[in-house]
C-alpha positions as CSV (number, residue, x, y, z in Angstrom):
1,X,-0.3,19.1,-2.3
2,X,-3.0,16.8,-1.6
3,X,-6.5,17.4,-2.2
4,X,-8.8,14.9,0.0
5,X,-12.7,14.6,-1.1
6,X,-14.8,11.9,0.5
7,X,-13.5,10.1,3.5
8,X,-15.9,7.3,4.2
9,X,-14.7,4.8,6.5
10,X,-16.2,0.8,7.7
11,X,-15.3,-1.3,10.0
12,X,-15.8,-4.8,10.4
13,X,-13.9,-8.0,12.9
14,X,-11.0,-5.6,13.7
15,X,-10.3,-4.4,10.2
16,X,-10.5,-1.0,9.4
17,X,-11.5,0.9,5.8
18,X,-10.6,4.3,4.5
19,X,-11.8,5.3,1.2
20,X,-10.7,8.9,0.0
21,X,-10.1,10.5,-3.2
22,X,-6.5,12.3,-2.7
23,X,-3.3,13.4,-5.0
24,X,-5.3,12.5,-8.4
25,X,-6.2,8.4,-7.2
26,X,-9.3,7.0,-5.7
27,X,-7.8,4.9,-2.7
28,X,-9.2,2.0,0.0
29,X,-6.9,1.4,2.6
30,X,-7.5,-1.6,5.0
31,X,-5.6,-1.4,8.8
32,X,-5.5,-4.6,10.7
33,X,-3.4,-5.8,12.9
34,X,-0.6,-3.1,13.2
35,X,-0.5,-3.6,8.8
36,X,-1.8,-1.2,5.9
37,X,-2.6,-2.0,2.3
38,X,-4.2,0.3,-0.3
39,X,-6.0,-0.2,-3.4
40,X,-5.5,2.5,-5.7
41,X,-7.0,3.8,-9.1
42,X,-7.2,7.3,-10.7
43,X,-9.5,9.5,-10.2
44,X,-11.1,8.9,-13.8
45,X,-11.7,5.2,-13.4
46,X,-10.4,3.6,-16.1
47,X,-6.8,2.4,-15.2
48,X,-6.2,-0.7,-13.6
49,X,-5.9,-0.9,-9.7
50,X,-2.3,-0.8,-7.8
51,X,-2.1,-2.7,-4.7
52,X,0.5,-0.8,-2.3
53,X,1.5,-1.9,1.6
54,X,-0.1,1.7,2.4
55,X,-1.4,4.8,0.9
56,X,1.9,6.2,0.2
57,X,3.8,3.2,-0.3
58,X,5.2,1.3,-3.6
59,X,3.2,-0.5,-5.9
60,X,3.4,-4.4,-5.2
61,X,1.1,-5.3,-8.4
62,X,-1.6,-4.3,-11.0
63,X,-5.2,-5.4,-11.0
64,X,-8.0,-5.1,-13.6
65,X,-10.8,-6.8,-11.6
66,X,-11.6,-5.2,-8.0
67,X,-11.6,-8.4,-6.6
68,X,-8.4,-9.7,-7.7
69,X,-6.9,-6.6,-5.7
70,X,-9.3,-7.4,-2.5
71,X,-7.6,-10.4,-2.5
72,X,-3.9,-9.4,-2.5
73,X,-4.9,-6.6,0.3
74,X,-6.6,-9.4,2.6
75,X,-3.5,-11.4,1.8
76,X,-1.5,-8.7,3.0
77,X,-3.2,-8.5,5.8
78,X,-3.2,-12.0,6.8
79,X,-7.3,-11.8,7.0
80,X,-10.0,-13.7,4.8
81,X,-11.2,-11.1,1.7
82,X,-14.5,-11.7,2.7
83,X,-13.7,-10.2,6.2
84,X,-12.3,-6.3,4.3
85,X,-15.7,-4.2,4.8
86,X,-15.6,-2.1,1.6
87,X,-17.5,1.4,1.7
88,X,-19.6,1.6,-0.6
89,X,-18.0,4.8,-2.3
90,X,-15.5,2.2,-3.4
91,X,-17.7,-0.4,-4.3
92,X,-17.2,0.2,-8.3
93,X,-13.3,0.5,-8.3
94,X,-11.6,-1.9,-11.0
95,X,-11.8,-1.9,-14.6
């Protein structure tokens, strides 16, 4: 079952953001460019981020620090970090 709260979205240079709260995790998915990649934490805040190539898909590695995660996600992309628009629901993700 998945239970969805929030659901704020950005956009910025072609790059799309979904933050929602769904299945017990906090997740920030980026689109761009016909790719996905997800940041996820639980709900709770206190474990360390998983980087996935999608909200549903395996976990490629483990963050502590938000940024460090932003990273891999642009990476995964192929766009700069400083290009992923972050909602600012998601803003205080990371340990």
């Amino acid at each position: 079952m998945t239970d969805t709260a929030g659901g704020e979205r950005g956009e910025a240079d072609g790059i799309d953001a979904r933050y929602e709260e769904a299945d017990g995790e906090r997740r920030l998915t980026f689109s761009a460019n016909g790719r996905e990649a997800t940041v996820a934490q639980n709900v709770d805040g206190y474990a360390m981020l998983k980087v996935r190539p999608g909200p549903t898909g395996d976990e490629l590695e483990r963050y502590y620090g938000f940024d460090m995660a932003l990273d891999h996600a642009a990476e995964l992309l192929g766009v700069a970090v400083a290009d992923l628009p972050v909602p600012e629901a998601a803003a205080d993700m990371g340990m």
